[in-house]
C-alpha positions in Angstrom: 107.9 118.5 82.0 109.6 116.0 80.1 108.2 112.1 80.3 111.3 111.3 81.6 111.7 113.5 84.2 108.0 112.5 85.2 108.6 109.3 85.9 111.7 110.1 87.8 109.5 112.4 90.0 106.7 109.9 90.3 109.4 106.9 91.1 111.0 109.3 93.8 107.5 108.9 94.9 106.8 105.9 94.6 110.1 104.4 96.7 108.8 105.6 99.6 105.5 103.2 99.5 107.7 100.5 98.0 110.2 100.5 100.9 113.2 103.2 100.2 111.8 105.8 102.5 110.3 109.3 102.7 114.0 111.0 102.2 112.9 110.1 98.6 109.6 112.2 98.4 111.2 115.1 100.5 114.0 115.2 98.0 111.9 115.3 94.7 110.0 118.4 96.8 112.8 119.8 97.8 111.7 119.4 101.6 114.2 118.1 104.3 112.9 116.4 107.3 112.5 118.3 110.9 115.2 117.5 113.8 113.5 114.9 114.9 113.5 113.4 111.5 117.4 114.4 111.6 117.9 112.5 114.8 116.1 109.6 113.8 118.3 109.2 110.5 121.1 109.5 112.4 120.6 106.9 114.4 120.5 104.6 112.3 122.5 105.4 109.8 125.3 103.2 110.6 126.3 101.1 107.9 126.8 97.6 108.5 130.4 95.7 107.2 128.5 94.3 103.7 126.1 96.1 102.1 125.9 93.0 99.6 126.5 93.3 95.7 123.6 94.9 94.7 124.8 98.1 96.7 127.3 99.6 94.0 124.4 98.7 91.5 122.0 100.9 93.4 124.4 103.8 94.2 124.4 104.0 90.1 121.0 103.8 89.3 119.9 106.5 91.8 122.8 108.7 91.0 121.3 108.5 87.5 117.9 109.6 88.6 117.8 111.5 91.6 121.7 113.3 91.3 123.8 114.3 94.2 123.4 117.2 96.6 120.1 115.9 98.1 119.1 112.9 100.7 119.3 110.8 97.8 122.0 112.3 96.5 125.4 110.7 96.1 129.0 111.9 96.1 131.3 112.2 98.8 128.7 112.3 101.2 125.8 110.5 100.4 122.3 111.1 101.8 121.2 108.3 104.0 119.3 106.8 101.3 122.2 106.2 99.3 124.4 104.8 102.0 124.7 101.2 102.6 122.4 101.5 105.9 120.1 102.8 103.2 120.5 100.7 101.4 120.3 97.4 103.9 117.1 98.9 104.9 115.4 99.1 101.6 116.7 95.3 101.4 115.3 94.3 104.4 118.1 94.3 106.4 117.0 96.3 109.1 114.1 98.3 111.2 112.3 100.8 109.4 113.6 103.9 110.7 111.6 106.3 113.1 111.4 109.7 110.8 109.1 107.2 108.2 106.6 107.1 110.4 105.6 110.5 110.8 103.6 113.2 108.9 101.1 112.5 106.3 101.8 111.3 103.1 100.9 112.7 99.7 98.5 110.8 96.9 101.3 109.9 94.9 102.8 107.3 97.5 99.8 105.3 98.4 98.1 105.4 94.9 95.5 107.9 95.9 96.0 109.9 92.2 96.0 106.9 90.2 99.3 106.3 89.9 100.7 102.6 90.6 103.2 101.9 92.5 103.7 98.4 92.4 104.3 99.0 88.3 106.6 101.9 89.0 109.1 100.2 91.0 108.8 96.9 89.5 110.1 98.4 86.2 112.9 100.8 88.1 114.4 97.7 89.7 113.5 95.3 86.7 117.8 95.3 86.1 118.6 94.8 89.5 121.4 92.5 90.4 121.1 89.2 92.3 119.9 86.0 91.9 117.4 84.6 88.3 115.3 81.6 88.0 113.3 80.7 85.2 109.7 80.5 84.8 109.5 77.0 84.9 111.4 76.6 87.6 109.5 79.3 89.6 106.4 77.2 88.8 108.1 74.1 90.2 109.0 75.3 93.0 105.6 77.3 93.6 103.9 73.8 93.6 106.4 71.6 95.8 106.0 70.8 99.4 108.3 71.9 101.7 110.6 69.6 103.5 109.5 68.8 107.2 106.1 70.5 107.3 102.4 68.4 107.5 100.4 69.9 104.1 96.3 69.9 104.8 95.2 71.1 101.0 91.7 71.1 102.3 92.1 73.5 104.9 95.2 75.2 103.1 97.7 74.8 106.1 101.5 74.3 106.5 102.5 73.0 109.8 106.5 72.9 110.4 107.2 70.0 113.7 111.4 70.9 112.0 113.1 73.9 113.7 114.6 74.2 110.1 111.8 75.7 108.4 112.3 76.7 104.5 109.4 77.6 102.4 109.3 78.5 98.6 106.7 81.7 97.9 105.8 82.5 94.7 104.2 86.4 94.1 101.2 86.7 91.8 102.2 84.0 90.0 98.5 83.9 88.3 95.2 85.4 88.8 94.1 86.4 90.9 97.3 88.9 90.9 97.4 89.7 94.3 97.9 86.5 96.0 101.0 84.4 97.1 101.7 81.0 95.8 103.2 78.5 98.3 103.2 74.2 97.8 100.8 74.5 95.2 97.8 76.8 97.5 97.2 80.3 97.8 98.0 82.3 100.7 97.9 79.1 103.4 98.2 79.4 106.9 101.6 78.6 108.3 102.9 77.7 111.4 106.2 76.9 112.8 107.5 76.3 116.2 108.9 78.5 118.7 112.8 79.5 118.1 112.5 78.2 114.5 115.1 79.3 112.2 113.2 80.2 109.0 114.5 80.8 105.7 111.9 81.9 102.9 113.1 82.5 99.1 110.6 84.9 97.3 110.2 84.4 93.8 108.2 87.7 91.8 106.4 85.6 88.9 104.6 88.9 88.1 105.4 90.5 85.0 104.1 93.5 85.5 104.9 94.9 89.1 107.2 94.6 92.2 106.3 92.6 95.1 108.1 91.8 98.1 107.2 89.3 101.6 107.3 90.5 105.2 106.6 88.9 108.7 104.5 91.4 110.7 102.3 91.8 113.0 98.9 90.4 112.5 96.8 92.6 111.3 98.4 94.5 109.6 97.1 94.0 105.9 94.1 96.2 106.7 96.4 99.3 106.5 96.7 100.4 102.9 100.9 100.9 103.7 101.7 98.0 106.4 105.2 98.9 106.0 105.0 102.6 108.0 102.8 101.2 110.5 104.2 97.7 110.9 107.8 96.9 110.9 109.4 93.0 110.7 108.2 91.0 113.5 111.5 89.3 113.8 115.3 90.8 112.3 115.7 89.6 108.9 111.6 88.5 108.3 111.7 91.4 105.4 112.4 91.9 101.9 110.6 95.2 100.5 110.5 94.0 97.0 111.6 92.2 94.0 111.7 94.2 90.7 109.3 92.9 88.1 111.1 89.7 85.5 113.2 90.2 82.5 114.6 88.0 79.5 117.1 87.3 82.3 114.6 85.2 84.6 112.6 86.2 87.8 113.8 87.8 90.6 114.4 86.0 93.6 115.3 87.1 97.2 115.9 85.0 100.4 114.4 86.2 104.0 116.5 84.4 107.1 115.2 84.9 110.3 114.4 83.3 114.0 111.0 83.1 114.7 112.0 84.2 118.9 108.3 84.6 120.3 105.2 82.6 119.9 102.4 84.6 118.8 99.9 85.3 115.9 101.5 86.8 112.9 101.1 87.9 109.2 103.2 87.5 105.7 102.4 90.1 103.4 103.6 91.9 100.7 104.5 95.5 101.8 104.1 97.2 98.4 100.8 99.5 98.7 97.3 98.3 98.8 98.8 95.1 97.9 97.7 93.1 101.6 94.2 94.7 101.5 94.0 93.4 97.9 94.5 89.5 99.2 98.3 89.3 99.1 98.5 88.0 102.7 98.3 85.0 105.0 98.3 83.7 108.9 101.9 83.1 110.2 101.8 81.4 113.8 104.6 80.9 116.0 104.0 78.1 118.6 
């Protein structure tokens, strides 16, 4: 086996515990999911009006790698993956979808055989589209308070009184890796009120992995994947990941959501093992 087709294999892999779904890892084994799987996918499968502009972008690059004729596959009729629902999903956009959740996963996807995937997709979507910042504004930003919000450094708490919440989140921006960054303090508590209209702009500072931000439900950094057993606690509260920077700047990503219930809830970063490393904090909703 070439190196090249390795790493395609092991990326096909990888997708699915950095957020693009099983369909990949069925593909690469030449698998196909049961009707359930089938009936799942197809109800959700309906693409939305704007996939944004990173979608012809993506169609390319997993053309390149995976070919047509499969899930992945693209063409005339592209596997579900590949469409713009797909594709929305893998972005954030929308639920995970119901034939991810089933059936158990090989060593590959959750890093059981010693491969990475954090490093795997943070170098597959290192030339992604979308918005750059540089690193010294990503370390600005990583240390400014946010607008409207009581800061307690002590304690490490943001409290929003503002139904306009926007925070500023910075991804292993420094050791230790697996941490978040946000007004200057490491994974602080945050809470916002009830019906709060949130809006949180992820910035990856690492330069060697992918990392990403969701909103779930608390507790859900013990599990190793919180993405297949947790989905977004509100529409919009996900971004899967952020490919790793380039001489182009760091990747940044914007999450835009209304926080609809009042509970106890999590951010954490959804690539695997990630949260149970410390990339995670308390998100309350009064």
């Amino acid at each position: 086996m070439t190196r090249k087709r390795s790493i395609t294999l092991a990326a096909a892999a990888m997708a699915v515990a950095a957020g693009l779904g099983t369909g990949v890892a069925l593909a690469a084994r030449g698998g196909a999911p049961g009707p359930a799987g089938q009936a799942a996918r197809t109800a959700t499968a309906s693409p939305a009006a704007s996939p944004g502009p990173g979608y012809p972008w993506y169609r390319s690059m997993m053309d390149g790698y995976y070919g047509q004729g499969t899930m992945m596959g693209g063409g005339a009729a592209p596997g579900w993956m590949m469409s713009q629902a797909g594709y929305q999903w893998m972005t954030g956009g929308a639920a995970v979808p119901g034939w991810m959740r089933g059936g158990t996963l090989p060593g590959a996807m959750t890093g059981a055989n010693g491969s990475d995937p954090a490093t795997i997709m943070g170098r597959l979507f290192a030339g992604a589209p979308g918005p750059r910042i540089s690193p010294a504004q990503a370390a600005r930003l990583g240390g400014q308070a946010p607008a409207g919000a009581a800061i307690d450094r002590a304690r490490r708490t943001i409290t929003f009184t503002s139904h306009d919440v926007r925070l500023v989140v910075l991804a292993s921006p420094s050791m230790p890796a697996e941490s978040f960054r946000i007004a200057g303090m490491t994974n602080p508590a945050i809470t916002v009120p009830a019906g709060a209209a949130v809006r949180i702009t992820v910035i990856n500072a690492d330069t060697g992995m992918a990392h990403g931000l969701v909103v779930t439900a608390a507790g859900a950094a013990g599990s190793p994947m919180p993405m297949m057993t947790a989905g977004p606690a509100f529409s919009g509260a996900a971004l899967w990941f952020l490919g790793e920077p380039t001489a182009a700047g760091m990747h940044e990503g914007t999450l835009a959501f209304t926080a609809r219930t009042a509970g106890d809830y999590q951010y954490l970063c959804p690539v695997p093992r990630h949260a149970q490393e410390g990339m995670a904090g308390t998100f309350t909703v009064r």
